[in-house]
C-alpha positions as CSV (number, residue, x, y, z in Angstrom):
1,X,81.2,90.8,91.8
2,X,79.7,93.5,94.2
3,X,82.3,92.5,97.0
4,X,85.2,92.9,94.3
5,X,83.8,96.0,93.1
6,X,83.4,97.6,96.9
7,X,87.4,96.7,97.6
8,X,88.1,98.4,94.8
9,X,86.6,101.2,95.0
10,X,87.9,101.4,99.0
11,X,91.4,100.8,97.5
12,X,90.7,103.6,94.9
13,X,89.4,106.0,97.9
14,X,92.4,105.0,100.6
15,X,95.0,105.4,97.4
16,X,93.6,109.1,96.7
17,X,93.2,110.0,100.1
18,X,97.2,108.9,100.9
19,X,98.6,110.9,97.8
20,X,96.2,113.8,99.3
21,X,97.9,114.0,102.3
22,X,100.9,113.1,101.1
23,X,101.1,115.9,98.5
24,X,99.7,118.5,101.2
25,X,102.1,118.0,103.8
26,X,104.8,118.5,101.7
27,X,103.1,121.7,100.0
28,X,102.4,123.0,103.0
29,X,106.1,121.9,105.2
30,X,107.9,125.2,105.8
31,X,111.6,124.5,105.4
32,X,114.0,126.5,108.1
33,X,116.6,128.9,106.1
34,X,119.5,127.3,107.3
35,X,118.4,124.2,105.9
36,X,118.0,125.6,102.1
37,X,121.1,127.5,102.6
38,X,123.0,124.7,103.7
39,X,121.8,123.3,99.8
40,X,122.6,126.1,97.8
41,X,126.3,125.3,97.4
42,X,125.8,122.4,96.3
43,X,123.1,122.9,93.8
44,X,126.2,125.5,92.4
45,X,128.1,122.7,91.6
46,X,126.1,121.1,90.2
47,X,124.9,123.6,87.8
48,X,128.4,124.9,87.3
49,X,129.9,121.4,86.2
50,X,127.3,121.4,83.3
């Protein structure tokens, strides 16, 4: 049981530390203006059909 509970918790620990990094690098990406304004017609379609 202590060899279950050690994978585990390594699992638990490799999980947390992925959706960490995960979840910083796309906090702390910095997106080029053309690339949002190349969006923004499109998200006024989409709000506009609605």
């Amino acid at each position: 049981m202590k060899f279950e509970t050690l994978m585990l918790q390594t699992l638990f620990s490799a999980c947390a530390l992925v959706c960490l990094l995960a979840m910083g690098a796309m906090l702390t990406t910095k997106v080029p203006v053309s690339v949002a304004a190349s969006h923004a017609p499109a998200a006024k379609v989409v709000s506009s059909a609605g």
